[in-house]
C-alpha positions as CSV (number, residue, x, y, z in Angstrom):
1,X,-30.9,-9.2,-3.6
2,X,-32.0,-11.9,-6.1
3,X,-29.6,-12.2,-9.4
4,X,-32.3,-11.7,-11.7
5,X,-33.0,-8.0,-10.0
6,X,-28.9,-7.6,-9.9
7,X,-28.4,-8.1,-13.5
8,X,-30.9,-5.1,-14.3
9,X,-28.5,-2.6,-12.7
10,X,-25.1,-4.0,-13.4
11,X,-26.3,-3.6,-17.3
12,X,-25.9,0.5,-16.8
13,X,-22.8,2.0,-14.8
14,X,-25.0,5.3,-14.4
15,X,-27.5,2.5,-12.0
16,X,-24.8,0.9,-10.6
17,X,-23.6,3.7,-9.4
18,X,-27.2,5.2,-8.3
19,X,-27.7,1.9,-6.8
20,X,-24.4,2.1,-4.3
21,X,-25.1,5.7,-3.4
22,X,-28.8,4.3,-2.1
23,X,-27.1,1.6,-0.1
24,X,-24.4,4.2,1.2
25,X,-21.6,2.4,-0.1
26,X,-20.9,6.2,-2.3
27,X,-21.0,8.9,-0.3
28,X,-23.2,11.8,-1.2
29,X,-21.2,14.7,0.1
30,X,-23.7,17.9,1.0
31,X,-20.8,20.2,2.3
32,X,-16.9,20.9,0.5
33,X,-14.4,19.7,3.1
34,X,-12.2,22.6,1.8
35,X,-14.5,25.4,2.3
36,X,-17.5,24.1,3.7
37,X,-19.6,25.4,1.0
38,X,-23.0,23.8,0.4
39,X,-22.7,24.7,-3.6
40,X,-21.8,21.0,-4.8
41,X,-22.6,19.0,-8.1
42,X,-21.3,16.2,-9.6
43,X,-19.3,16.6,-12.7
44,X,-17.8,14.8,-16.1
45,X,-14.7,12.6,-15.4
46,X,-16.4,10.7,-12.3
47,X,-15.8,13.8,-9.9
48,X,-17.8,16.5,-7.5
49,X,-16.9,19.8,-7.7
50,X,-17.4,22.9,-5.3
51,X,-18.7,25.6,-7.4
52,X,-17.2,28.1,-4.3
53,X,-14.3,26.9,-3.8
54,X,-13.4,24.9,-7.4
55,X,-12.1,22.3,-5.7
56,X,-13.0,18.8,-7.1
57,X,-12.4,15.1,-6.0
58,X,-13.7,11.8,-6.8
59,X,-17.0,10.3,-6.6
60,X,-15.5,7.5,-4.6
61,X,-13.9,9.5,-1.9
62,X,-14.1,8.5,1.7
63,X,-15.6,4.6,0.2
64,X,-14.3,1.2,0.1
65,X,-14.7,2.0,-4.0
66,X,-11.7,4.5,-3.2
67,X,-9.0,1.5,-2.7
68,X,-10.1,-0.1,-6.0
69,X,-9.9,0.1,-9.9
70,X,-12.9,-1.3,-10.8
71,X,-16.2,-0.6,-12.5
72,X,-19.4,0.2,-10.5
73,X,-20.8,-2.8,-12.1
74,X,-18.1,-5.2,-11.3
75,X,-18.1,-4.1,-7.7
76,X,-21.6,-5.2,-7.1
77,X,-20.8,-8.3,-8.9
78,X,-17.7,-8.6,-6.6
79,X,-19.8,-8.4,-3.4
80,X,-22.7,-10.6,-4.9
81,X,-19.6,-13.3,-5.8
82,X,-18.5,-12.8,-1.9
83,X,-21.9,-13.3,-0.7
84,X,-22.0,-16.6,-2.2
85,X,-18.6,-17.5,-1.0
86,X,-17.2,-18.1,-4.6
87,X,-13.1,-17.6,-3.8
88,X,-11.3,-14.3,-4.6
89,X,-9.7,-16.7,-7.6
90,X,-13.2,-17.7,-8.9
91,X,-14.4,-14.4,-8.8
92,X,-11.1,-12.8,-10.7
93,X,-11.9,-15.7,-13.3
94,X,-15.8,-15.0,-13.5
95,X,-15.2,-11.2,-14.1
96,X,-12.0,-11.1,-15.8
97,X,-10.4,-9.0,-13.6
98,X,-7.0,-8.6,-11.5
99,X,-7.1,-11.3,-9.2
100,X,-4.9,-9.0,-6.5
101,X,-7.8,-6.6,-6.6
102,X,-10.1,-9.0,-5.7
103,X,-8.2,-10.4,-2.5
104,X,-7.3,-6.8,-1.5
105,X,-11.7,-6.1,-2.2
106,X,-12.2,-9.3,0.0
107,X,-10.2,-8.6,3.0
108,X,-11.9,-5.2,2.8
109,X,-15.1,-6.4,3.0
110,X,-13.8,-8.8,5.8
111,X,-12.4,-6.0,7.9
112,X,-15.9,-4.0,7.7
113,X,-17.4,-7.3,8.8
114,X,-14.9,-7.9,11.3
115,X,-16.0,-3.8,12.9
116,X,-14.2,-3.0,16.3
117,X,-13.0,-6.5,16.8
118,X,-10.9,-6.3,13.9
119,X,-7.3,-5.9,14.3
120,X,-4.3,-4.7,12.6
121,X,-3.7,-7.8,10.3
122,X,-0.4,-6.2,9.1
123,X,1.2,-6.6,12.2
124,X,-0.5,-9.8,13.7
125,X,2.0,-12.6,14.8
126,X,0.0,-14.4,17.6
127,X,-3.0,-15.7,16.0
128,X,-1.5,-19.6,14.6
129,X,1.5,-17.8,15.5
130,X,2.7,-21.6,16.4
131,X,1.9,-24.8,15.4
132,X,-1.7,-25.1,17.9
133,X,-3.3,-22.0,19.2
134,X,-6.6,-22.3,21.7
135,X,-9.1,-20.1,20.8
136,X,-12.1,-19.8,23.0
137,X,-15.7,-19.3,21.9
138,X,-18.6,-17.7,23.8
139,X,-22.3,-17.4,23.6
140,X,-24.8,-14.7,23.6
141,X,-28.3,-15.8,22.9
142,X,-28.0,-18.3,20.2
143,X,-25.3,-16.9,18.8
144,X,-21.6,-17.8,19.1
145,X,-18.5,-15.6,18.9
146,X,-14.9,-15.9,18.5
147,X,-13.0,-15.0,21.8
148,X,-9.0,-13.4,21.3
149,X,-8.8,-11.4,24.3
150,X,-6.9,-13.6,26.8
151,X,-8.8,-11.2,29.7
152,X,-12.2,-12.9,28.8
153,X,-13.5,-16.6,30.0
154,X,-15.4,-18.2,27.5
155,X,-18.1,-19.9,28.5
156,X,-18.7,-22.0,26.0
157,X,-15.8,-24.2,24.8
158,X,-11.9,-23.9,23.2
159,X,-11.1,-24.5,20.4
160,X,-7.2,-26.1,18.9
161,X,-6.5,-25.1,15.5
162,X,-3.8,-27.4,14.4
163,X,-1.4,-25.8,11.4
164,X,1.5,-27.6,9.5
165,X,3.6,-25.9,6.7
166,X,3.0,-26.2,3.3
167,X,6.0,-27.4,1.1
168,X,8.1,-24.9,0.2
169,X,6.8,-22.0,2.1
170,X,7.3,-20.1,5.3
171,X,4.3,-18.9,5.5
172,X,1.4,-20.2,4.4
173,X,-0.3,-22.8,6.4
174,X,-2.8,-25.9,6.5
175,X,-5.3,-25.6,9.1
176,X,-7.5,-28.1,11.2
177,X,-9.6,-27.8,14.0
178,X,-10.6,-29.5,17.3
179,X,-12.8,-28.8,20.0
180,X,-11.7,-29.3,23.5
181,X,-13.6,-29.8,26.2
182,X,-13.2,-28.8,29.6
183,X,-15.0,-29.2,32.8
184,X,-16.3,-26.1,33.3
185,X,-18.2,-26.5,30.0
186,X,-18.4,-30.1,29.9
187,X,-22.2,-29.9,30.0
188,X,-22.5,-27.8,27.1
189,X,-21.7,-30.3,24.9
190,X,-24.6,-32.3,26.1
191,X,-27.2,-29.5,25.5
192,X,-27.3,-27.4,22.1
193,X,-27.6,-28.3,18.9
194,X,-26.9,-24.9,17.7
195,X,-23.1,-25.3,19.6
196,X,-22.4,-28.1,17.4
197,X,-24.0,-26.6,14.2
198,X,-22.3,-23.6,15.2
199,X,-18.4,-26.0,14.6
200,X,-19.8,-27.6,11.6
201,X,-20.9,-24.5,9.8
202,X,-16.6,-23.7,11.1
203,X,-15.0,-26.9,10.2
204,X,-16.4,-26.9,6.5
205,X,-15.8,-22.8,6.0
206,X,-12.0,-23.4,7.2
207,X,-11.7,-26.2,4.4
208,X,-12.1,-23.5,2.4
209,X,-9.3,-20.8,3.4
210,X,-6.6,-23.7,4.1
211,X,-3.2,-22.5,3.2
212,X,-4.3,-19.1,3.8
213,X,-1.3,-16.5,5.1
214,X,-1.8,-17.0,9.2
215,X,-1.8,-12.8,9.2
216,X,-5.4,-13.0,8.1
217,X,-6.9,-15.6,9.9
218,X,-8.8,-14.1,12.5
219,X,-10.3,-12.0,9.7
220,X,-11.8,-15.5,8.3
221,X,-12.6,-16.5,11.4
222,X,-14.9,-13.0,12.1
223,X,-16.5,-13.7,8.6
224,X,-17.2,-17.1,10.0
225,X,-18.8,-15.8,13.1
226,X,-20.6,-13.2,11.0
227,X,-21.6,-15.6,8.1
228,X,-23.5,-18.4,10.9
């Protein structure tokens, strides 16, 4: 959606909100999970209510909205921001608001871009887990893909990401990145355009997320995938 369009809804919370519901981001609930009862409205206080049952929850049940304190307004604004790559710091600056809740809204959106591949990010420890990792990369069409399952052979080409430590922390990371070729795919890199396209479009997204906690990388990596 264009900005100008945008900045008609964002004026009104009442739209904003409208506006998510259409794109499913809200969930319009036709049934009470407590008693199944079809007898639903929405309420004062940002709320449904089951007019059976007089149970109530939140409008922003069972949605990404749930994990976040945040305006309707300022979450569109928030996913516009992330569309145009501004960084979770940026964004927090443009819209005056908690910087944590804007890296916690940005993996989010990362994760639901990231669908069955992603993994659980808490717990990850192999991705950079040392100082190179190979990842491979393979092809469907014109489009390329991330490979982290060491039971698949890509068919397209490796790739070294090189880390090294940032002063004074044990964690976070610089990060570069190499192709390596191989002979099995040696001819590939004679061929394409799109393949090398494809590592550009990489190389200057990764310049972007350097020192970034190695826990989350493959989730920058997915939105890589999903942005080219």
């Amino acid at each position: 959606m264009k900005f100008i369009d945008l900045m008609e809804i964002i004026q009104d919370e009442k739209r904003s909100e409208e506006y998510l519901r259409s794109r499913g981001v809200l969930k319009s609930f036709t049934s009470c999970s407590n008693c199944s009862s079809d007898k639903l409205g929405m309420i004062r206080g940002d709320r449904w209510k089951c007019y059976h049952c007089k149970s109530e929850w939140t409008r922003r049940k069972d949605s990404i909205l749930s994990l976040v304190r945040m305006k309707y307004s300022e979450f569109i604004l928030c996913m516009k921001f992330f569309e145009l790559e501004l960084t979770a710091e940026e964004t927090a600056s443009q819209l005056k608001i908690n910087y944590k809740t804007v890296v916690q809204l940005f993996r989010n959106f990362r994760i639901l871009i990231s669908s069955a591949d992603v993994i659980n990010t808490s717990n990850e420890t192999n991705i950079l887990g040392r100082k190179s990792e190979l990842i491979g990369i393979y092809s469907i069409g014109d489009k390329f893909f991330f490979d982290f399952s060491e039971s698949r052979t890509s068919n397209v080409a490796k790739l070294k990401l090189d880390r090294k430590r940032i002063s004074d922390s044990s964690t976070i990371f610089d990060v570069e990145i190499k192709v390596i070729k191989t002979p099995q795919v040696k001819q590939i890199f004679d061929l394409p355009f799109s393949f090398q396209k494809f590592i550009r479009f990489t190389k200057e997204r990764l310049l972007k997320f350097r020192g970034t906690d190695r826990r989350f990388m493959r989730l920058y990596l997915k939105e890589i995938e999903f942005r080219y």
